[in-house]
C-alpha positions as CSV (number, residue, x, y, z in Angstrom):
1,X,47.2,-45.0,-65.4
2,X,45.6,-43.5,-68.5
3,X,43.8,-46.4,-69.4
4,X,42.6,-47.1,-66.1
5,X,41.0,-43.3,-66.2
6,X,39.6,-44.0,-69.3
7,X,37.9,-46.8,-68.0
8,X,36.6,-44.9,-64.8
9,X,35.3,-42.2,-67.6
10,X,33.3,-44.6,-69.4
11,X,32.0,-46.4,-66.4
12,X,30.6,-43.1,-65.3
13,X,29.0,-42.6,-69.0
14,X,27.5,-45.3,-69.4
15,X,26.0,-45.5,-65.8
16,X,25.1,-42.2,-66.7
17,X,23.2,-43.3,-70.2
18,X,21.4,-46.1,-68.6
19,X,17.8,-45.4,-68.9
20,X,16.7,-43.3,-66.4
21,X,12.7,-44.3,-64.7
22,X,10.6,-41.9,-66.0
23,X,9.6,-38.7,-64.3
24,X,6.9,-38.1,-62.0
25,X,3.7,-36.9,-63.1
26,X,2.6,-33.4,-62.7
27,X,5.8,-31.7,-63.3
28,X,6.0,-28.2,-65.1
29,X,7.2,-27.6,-67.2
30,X,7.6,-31.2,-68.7
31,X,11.5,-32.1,-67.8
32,X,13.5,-32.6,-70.8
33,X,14.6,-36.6,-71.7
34,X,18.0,-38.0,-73.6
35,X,21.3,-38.2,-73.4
36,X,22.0,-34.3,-74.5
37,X,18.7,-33.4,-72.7
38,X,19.1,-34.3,-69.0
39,X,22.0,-32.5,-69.0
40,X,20.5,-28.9,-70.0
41,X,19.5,-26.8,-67.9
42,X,15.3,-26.1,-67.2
43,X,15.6,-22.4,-66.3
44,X,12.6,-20.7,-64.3
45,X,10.1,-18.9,-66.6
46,X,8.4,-15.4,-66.6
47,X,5.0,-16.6,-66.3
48,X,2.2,-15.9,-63.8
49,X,2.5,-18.7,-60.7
50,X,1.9,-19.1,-57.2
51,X,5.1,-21.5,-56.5
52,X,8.6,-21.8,-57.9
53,X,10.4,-24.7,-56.9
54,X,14.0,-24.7,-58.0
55,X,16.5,-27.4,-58.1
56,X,20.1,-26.6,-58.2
57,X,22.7,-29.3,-58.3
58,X,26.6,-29.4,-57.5
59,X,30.1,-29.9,-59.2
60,X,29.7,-32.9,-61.1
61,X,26.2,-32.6,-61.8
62,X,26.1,-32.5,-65.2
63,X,28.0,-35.2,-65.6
64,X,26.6,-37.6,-62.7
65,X,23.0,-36.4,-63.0
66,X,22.3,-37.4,-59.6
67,X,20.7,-34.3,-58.6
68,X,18.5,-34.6,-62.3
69,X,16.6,-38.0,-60.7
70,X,16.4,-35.8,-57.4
71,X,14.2,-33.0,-59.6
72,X,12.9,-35.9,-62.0
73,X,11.4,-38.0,-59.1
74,X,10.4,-35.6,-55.9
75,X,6.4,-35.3,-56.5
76,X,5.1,-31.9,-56.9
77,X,4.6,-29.8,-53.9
78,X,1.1,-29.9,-52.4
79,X,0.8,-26.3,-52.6
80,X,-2.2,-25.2,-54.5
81,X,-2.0,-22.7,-57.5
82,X,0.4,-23.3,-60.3
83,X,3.7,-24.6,-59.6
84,X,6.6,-23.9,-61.9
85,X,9.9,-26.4,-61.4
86,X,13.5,-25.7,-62.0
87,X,16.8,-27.0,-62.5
88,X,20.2,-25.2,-63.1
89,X,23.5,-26.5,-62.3
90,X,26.1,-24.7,-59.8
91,X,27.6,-22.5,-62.1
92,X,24.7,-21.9,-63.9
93,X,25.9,-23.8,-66.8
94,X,28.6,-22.0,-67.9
95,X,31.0,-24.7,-67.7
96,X,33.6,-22.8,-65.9
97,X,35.4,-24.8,-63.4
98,X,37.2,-22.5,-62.1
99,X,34.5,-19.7,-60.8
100,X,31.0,-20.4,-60.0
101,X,28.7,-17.7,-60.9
102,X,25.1,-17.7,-60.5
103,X,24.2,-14.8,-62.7
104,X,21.2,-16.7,-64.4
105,X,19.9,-18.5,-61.5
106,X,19.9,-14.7,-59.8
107,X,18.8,-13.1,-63.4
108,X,16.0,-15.6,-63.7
109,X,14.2,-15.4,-60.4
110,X,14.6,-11.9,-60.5
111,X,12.2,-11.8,-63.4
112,X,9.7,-14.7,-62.0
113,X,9.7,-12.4,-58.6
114,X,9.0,-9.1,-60.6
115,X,6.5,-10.9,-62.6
116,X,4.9,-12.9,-59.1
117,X,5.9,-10.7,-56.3
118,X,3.4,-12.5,-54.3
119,X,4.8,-15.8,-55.0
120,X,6.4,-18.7,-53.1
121,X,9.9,-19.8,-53.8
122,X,11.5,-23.0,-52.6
123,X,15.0,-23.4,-53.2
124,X,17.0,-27.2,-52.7
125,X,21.0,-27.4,-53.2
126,X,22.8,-30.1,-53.4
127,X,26.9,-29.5,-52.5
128,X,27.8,-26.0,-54.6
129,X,24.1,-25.9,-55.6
130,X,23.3,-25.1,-51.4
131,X,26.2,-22.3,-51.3
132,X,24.7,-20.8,-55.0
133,X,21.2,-20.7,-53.8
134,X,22.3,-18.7,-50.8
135,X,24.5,-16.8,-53.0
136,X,22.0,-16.0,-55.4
137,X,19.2,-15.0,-52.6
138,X,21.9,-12.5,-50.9
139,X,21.5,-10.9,-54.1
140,X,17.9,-10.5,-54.5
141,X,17.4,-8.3,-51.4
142,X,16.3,-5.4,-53.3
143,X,13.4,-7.1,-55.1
144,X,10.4,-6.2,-53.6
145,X,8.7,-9.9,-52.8
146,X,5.7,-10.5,-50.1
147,X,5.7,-14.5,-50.7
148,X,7.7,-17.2,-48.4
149,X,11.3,-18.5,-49.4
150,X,11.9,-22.3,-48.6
151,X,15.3,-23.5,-48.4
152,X,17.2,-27.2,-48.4
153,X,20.5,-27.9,-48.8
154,X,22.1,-31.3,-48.9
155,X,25.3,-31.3,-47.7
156,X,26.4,-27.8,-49.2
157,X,30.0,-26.9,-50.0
158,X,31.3,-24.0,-50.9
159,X,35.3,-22.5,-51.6
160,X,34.6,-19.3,-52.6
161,X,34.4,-16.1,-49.9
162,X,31.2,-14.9,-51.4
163,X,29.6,-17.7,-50.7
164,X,30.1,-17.1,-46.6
165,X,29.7,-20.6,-45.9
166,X,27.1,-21.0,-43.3
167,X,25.7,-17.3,-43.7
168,X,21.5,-17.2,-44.0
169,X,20.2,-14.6,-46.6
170,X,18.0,-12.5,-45.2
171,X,15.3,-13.1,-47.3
172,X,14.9,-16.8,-45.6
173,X,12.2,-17.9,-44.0
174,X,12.8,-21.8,-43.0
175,X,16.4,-23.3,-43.8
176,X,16.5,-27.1,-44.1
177,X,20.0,-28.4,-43.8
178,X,21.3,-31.9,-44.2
179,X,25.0,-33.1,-44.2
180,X,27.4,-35.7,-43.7
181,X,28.8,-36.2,-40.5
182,X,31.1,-37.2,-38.5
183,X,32.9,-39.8,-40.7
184,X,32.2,-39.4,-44.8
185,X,32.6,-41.7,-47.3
186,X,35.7,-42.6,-49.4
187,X,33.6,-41.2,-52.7
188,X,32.5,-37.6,-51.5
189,X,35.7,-36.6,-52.8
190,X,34.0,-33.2,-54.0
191,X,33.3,-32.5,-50.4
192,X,37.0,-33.1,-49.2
193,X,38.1,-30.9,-52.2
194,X,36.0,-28.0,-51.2
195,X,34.5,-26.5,-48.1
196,X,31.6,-28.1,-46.6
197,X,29.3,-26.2,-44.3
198,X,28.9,-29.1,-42.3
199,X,26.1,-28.0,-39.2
200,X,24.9,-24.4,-40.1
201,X,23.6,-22.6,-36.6
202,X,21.6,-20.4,-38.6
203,X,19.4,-23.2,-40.3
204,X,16.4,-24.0,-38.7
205,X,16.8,-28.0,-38.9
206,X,20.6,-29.7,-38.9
207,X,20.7,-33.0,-39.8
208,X,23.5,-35.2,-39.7
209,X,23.9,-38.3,-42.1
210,X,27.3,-40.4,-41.2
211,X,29.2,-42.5,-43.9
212,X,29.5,-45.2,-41.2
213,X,25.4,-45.8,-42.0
214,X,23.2,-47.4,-44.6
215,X,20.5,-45.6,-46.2
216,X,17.3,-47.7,-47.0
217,X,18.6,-49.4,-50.7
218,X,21.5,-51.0,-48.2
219,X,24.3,-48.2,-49.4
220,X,26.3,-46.0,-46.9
221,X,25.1,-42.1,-46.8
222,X,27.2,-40.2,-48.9
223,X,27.8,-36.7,-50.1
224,X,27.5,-38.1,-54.1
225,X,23.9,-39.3,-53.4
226,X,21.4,-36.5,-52.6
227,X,18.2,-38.1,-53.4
228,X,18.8,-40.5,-49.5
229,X,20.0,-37.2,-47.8
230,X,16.8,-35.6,-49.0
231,X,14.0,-38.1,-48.7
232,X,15.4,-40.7,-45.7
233,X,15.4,-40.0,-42.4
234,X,18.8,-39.7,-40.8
235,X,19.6,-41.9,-38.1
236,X,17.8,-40.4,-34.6
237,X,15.7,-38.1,-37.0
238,X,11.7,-38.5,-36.4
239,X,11.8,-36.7,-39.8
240,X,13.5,-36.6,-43.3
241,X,14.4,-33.6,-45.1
242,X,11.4,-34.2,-47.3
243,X,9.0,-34.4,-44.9
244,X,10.1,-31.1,-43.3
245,X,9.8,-29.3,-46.3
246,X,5.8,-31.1,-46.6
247,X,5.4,-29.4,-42.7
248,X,6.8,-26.2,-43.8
249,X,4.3,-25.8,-47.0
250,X,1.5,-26.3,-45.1
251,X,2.6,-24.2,-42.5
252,X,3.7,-21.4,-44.3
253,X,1.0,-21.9,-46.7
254,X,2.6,-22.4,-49.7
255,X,0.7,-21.3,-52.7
256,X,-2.0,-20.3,-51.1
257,X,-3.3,-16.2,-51.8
């Protein structure tokens, strides 16, 4: 048994060292490359901007880096101004498996929103990152903030009563949510171990990717793999997640003052 999970640990390693395709263009600030790199956090800065877009990924995250390619690959917003981009992990990289906390994601956009009270946020969670980014917004009611606040979350999860799974902060204006649903793949393990919100009544969209389908690359939907849930279309859907969040910008008019 213990060399079998030794294998299973370096399988995921090394799928996890294999060189990643390089990042989009136009991403800022400039994401961070390498084994030790991917796997930092990019925290938002204080500095003047019209747009923060902010990228928070689940339990594994850190390890996996599926979420990373999710932030490394999604083109920049077509918002104009200047667009900042962030990624933090669930706990906000504290490492502590036990408790997630997401004191710096909350500490962090507290200072870009003091600094940019006029400016656009837009949020995406994948797993615990979706119930964090709701966590950390619930927070931020008392900062005074005129801009629009954009919200995905990919299949969220949460196990933790603050996180009032489902629950919409207030400060919300357009809630994106896909998940997987009804049947869910032997691998989203994660899922089965914690709480996932499944449909949310609150959100604005709802939509539903089963495990008994094949994304576009031939592979069943599953909670593991974000970047389908986010940029495919689920079965039905005349629109992906993506292209929701394209609508929504130019609706809400993102980064425009």
């Amino acid at each position: 048994m213990r060399a079998l999970l030794s294998i299973a640990a370096a399988a995921v390693l090394l799928s996890s060292c294999a060189q990643p395709t390089p990042p989009v263009e136009g991403l800022e600030p400039t994401p961070l490359s390498g084994f030790v790199g991917r796997r930092k956090q990019l925290p938002l800065p204080a500095e003047k901007a019209d747009v923060a877009v902010v990228f928070v990924g689940g339990f594994s995250e850190q390890v996996l880096l599926h979420f990373r390619q999710v932030y490394e690959q999604m083109p920049p917003l077509p918002c104009e101004g200047r667009q900042l981009r962030a990624y933090y992990a669930w706990d906000s990289g504290t490492g502590n498996l036990l408790f997630h906390s997401t004191w710096k994601l909350q500490r962090d956009l507290r200072a870009f929103l003091q600094l940019n009270p006029q400016a656009d946020v837009v949020l995406l969670g994948h797993s615990y990152g979706g119930s964090a980014i709701m966590d950390a917004l619930r927070q931020l009611g008392d900062v005074p903030h005129s801009g629009k606040v954009l919200v995905v979350t990919l299949d969220p999860v949460s196990r933790r009563e603050r996180s009032k799974p489902r629950e919409r902060a207030p400060m919300v204006d357009y809630w994106v949510n896909a998940y997987c649903s009804p049947y869910r793949n032997v691998r989203d393990v994660a899922a089965w171990l914690g709480g996932p919100w499944g449909h949310c009544p609150q959100a604005d969209e709802n939509l539903a990717y089963s495990g008994r389908q094949r994304d576009e690359d031939g592979d069943r939907f599953a909670h593991v793999y974000p970047e389908p849930l986010l940029m495919e279309k689920a079965p039905g859907a005349e629109k992906s997640p993506h292209e929701l969040l394209l609508e929504a910008c130019k609706r809400f008019k993102i980064g425009r003052k």
